[in-house]
C-alpha positions in Angstrom: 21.0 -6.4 8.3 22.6 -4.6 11.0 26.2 -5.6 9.9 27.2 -2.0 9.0 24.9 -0.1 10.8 24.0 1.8 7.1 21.0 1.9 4.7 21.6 -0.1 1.7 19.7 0.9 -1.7 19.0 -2.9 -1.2 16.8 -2.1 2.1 14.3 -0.1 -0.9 14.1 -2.8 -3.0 10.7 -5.2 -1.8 12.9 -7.9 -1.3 14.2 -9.5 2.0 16.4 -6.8 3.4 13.4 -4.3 3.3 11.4 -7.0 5.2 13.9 -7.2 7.5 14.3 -3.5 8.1 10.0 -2.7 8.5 10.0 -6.0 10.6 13.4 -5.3 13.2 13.8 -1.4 13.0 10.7 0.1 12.1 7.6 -2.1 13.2 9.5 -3.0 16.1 9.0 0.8 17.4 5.6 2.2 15.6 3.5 -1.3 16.1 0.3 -1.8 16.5 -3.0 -4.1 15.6 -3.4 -2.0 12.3 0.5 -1.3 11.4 1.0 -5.1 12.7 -1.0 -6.2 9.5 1.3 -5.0 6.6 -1.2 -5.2 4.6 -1.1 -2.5 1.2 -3.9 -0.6 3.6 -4.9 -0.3 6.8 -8.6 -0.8 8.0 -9.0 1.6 10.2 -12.1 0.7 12.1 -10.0 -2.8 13.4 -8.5 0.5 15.4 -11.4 3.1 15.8 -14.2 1.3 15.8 -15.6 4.1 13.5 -17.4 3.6 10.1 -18.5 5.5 7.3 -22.2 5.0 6.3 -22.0 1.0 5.7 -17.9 1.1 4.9 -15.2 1.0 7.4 -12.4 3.4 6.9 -9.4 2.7 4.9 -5.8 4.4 4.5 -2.6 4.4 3.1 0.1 6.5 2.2 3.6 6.0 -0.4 6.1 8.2 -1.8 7.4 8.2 -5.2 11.2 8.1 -6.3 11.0 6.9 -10.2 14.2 7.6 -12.5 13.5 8.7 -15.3 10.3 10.9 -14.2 9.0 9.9 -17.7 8.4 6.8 -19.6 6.5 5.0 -22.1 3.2 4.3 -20.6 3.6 6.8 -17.9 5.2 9.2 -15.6 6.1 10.0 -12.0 2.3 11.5 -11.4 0.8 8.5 -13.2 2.6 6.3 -11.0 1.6 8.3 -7.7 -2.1 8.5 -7.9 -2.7 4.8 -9.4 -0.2 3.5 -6.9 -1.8 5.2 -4.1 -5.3 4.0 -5.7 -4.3 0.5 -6.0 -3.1 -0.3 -2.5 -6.6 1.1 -1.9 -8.0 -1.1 -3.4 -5.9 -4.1 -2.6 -7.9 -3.9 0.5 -10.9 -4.1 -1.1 -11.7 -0.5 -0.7 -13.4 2.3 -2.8 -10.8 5.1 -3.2 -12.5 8.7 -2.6 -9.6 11.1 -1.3 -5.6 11.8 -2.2 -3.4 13.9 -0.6 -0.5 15.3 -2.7 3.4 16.4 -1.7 5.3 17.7 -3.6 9.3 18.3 -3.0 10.6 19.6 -5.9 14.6 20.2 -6.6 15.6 24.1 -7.4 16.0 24.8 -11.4 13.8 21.9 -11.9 11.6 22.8 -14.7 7.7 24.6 -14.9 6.4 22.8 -17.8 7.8 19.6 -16.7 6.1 20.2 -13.3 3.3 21.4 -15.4 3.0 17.9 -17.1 3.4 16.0 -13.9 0.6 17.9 -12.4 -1.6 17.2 -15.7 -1.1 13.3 -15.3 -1.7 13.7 -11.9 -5.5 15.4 -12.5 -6.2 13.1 -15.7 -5.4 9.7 -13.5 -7.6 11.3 -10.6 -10.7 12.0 -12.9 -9.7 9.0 -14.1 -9.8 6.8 -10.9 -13.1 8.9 -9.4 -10.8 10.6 -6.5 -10.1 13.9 -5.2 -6.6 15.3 -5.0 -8.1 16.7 -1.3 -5.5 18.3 0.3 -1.4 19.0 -0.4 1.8 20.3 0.4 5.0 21.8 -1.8 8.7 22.4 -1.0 11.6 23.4 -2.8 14.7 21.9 -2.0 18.4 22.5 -2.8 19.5 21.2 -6.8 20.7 17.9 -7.1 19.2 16.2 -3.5 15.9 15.1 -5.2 16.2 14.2 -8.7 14.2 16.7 -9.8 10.6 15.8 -7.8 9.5 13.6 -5.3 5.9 13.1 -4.8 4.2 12.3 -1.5 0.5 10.8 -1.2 -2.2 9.3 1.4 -5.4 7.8 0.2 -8.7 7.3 2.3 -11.5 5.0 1.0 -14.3 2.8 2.2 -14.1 -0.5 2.3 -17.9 -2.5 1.7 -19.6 -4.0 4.5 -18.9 -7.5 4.2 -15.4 -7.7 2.5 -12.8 -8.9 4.4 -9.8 -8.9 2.4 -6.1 -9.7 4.0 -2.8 -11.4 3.4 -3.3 -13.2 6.7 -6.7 -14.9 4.8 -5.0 -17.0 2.2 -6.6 -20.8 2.9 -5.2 -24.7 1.3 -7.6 -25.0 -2.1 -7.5 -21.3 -2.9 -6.6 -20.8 -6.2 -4.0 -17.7 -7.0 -5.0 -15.6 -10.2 -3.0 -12.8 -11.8 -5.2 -10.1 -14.4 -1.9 -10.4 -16.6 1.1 -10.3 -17.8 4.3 -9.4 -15.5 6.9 -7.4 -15.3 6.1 -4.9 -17.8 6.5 -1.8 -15.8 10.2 -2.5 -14.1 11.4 -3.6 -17.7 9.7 -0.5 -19.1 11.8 1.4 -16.6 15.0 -0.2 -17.3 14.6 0.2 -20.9 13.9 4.1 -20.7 16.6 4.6 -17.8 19.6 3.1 -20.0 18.1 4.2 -23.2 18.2 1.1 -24.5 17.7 0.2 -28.7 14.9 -1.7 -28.9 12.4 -2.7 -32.3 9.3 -2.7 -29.8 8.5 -0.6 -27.6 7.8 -1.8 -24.1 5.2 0.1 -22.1 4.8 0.2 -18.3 1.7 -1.5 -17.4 0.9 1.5 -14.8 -2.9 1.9 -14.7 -5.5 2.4 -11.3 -7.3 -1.1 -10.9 -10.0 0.1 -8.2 -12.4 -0.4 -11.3 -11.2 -4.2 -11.5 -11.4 -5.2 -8.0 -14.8 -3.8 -7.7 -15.5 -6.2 -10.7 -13.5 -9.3 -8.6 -15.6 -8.5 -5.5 -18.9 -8.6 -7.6 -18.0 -11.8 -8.5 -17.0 -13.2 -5.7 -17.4 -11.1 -2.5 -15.1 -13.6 -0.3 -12.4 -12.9 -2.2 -9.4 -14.1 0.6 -6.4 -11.8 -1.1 -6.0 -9.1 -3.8 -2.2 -8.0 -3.9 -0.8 -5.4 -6.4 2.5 -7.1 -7.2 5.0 -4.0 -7.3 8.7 -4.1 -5.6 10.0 -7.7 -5.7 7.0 -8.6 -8.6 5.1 -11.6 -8.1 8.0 -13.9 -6.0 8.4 -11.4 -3.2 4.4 -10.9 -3.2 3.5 -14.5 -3.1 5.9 -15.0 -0.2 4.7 -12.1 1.9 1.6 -13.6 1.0 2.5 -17.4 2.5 4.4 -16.1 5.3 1.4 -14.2 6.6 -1.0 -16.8 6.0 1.3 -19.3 7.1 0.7 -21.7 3.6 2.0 -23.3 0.8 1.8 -21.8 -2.4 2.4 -23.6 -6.0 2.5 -21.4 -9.5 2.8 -23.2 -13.2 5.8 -21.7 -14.6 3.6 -22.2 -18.0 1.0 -20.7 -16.4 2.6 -17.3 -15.3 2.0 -14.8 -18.4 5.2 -12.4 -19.8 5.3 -10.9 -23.0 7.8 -12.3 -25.3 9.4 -8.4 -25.9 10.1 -8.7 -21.9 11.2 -12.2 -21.5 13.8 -11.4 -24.2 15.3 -8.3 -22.3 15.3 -10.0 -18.9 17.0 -13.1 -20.9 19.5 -10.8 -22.3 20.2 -8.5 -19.0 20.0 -11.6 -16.8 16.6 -10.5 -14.7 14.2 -13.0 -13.1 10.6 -11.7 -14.7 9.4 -13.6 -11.5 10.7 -10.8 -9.8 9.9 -7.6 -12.3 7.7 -5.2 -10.7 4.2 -4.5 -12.1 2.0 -1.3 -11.3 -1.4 -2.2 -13.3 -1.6 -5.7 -12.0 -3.5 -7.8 -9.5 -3.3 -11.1 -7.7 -6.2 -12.6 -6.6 -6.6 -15.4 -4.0 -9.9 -17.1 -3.9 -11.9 -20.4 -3.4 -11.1 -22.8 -6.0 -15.2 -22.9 -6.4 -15.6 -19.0 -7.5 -12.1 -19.0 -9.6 -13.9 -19.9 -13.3 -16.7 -16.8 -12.3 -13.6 -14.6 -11.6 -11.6 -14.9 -14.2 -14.6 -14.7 -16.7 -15.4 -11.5 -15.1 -12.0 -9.9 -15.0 -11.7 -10.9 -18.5 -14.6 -8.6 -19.7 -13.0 -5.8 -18.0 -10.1 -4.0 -20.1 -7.7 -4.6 -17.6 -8.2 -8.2 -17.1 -8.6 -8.9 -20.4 -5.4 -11.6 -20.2 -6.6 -13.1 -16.4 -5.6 -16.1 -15.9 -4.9 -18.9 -13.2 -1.2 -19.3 -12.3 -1.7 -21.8 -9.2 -3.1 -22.7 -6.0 -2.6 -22.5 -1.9 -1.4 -26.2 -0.8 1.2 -28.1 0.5 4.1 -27.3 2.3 5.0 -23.4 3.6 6.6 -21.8 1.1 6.6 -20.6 -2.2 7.3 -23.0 -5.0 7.2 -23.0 -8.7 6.3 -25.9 -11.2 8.5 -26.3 -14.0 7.6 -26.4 -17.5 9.9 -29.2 -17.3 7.7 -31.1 -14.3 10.2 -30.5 -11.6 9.6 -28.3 -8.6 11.8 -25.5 -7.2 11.4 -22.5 -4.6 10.7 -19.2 -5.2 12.3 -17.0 -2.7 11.8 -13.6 -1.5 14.1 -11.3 -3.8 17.4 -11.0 -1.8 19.1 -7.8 -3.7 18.5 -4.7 -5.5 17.7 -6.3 -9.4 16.7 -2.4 -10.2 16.7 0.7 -7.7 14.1 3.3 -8.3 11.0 1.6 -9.9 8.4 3.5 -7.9 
C-alpha cells in the first residue's frame, strides 16, 4: 500500500486497498473498542455505558462524492440521508437525528442546490428523521464537483439486539432483500451517457423500515450489512474475516436483473462486485431463515428476498457455480468504478 507513499483513487473504492489503509494508517492511530469494530455503526454505550430510555446509543457519520449529482432513481441528497439511515440501521438501530454539511463549489447553481435540498427533506420525512443540525461552505470552482455533502446519524438501538459483523456463526444462513448491483450500474450508465432501451434505476432507498421488519421476525438476527462499495464480494468478506468463518453463496441463487447483467457482460464488470444502496444482507439461524424471508417479502422493499447461502466450512468466501464447481470470491482489489457514493 505504502509503495508510493500516495493516495490512490483505488484506496476509495471498498475493496482491499481501502481495507488496508483504515486497518495500517488510520485505525492504527484513532483505535479504540468502538472504532476497533468497523462495523457500519458504532454502539456507543460498549464506550459510555450510557443509554437512552431502553436503547443504547448509536452513530455514524459518511460523506458523499457521487458523479453525476443526478440520476435515474436518485440524486446526491437521496443518496446522503438513506445512506446515512441505512448504516443506522445495519446495526440494528432506529434512526432519529442527521446532521447535514454542505461544501458547495462557487458558480454552482441555486435551483440545483434547491433540488438537492428538496430530496434531502422528502427522504428525511420519508425515513422518520430530523435533519438536526448543519453546516455550509463555499469553496473555490472546480475543487468539489459542484457539492459534497457531509452527514452523522444518531439512533437507538432496541434492548436486546445485538447485531455485528463479528456475530456471524457455521449454520447461519445469508439472505439478500434483492437484486444487486443496480445502483453502481445505474451510475455508470448515467456518468457515460450511455444508449440504452431500458432504463436502469439505482436501487437507492432508506431500509430502517425493513430491518425493523427482520428484527420482528427474528430478534437474534447475527448480521445485517448494506452491501455498498465493493457490492456483495467485498461485504461477505469483511463479513468472514471478522467472524472468522466460512461463507458459501449459489451463484443461481444471487439475484441480478437481466438489463444489469447485460451491461456488466458487455463493460466486463463483476455484478458480484456492483454496489447497491437500497439493499440488505441478513445473517441469521438457519431455523428463523423461512420466517424472515416471508416477512421481508411482504414489505416493498423485500419483495424479491431470497436465500443466496450459508456460514460453513472453510474461512473464506466462496461461490458455487451454476456449473457445480466451487471458486473464491475475493475482496475487490481495484477501482471497477470511482465515485458511486
Amino acid at each position: 500500500m505504502k509503495r508510493d507513499g500516495k493516495i490512490r483513487m483505488a484506496h476509495g473504492s471498498g475493496g482491499a486497498l481501502m481495507h488496508e489503509l483504515i486497518a495500517e494508517v488510520i485505525v492504527g492511530r484513532l483505535g479504540n473498542p468502538v472504532l476497533d469494530a468497523l462495523d457500519d455503526a458504532a454502539d456507543l454505550t460498549d464506550l459510555t455505558g450510557e443509554t437512552i430510555g431502553r436503547g443504547r446509543i448509536a452513530l455514524t457519520t459518511d460523506s458523499y462524492v457521487v458523479q453525476p449529482l443526478f440520476f435515474p432513481g436518485g440524486d446526491i441528497g437521496t443518496l446522503a440521508v438513506a445512506g446515512t439511515v441505512n448504516d443506522l440501521s445495519m446495526k440494528g438501530a432506529k434512526p432519529s437525528y442527521l446532521t447535514l454539511g454542505l461544501i458547495v463549489e462557487e458558480g454552482f447553481s441555486i435551483a440545483d442546490l434547491e433540488r438537492i435540498l428538496d430530496s434531502i427533506a422528502s427522504t428525511a420525512r420519508e425515513a422518520g428523521v430530523v435533519i438536526a443540525a448543519g453546516d455550509t461552505k463555499v469553496v473555490e470552482h472546480g475543487t468539489v464537483g459542484g457539492v459534497i455533502l457531509n452527514t452523522a446519524g444518531v439512533g437507538v438501538i432496541p434492548e436486546g439486539v445485538v447485531v455485528s459483523g463479528e456475530r456471524a456463526e457455521d449454520g447461519d444462513a445469508v439472505i439478500v432483500s434483492g437484486t444487486l448491483g443496480d445502483h453502481e450500474t445505474a451510475i455508470l450508465v448515467a456518468r457515460e451517457s450511455l444508449r440504452l432501451d431500458e432504463v436502469i434505476e439505482s436501487d437507492c432507498a432508506c431500509l430502517n423500515g425493513l430491518v425493523e421488519v427482520v428484527l420482528g421476525a427474528c430478534p437474534d438476527v447475527h448480521v445485517l450489512r448494506d452491501p455498498t462499495r465493493g457490492g456483495l464480494g467485498t461485504t461477505l468478506n469483511e463479513i468472514a474475516s471478522r467472524a472468522g468463518v466460512g461463507i458459501t453463496v449459489e451463484e443461481r441463487a444471487i439475484p441480478v436483473e437481466r438489463k444489469v447483467k447485460v451491461v456488466c457482460d458487455i463493460l466486463g464488470f463483476d455484478p458480484i462486485y456492483m454496489a447497491n444502496e437500497g439493499k440488505v444482507i441478513v445473517v441469521a439461524p438457519a431455523e428463523d431463515a423461512d420466517g424472515i424471508v416471508e416477512a421481508m417479502r411482504a414489505h416493498p422493499l423485500g419483495r424479491e428476498t431470497t436465500v443466496i447461502g450459508e456460514v460453513g466450512g472453510r474461512r473464506g468466501v466462496y461461490l458455487r457455480t451454476a456449473v457445480g464447481g466451487t471458486r473464491p470470491i475475493v475482496m475487490l482489489e481495484g477501482v471497477q468504478l470511482p465515485r458511486i457514493c
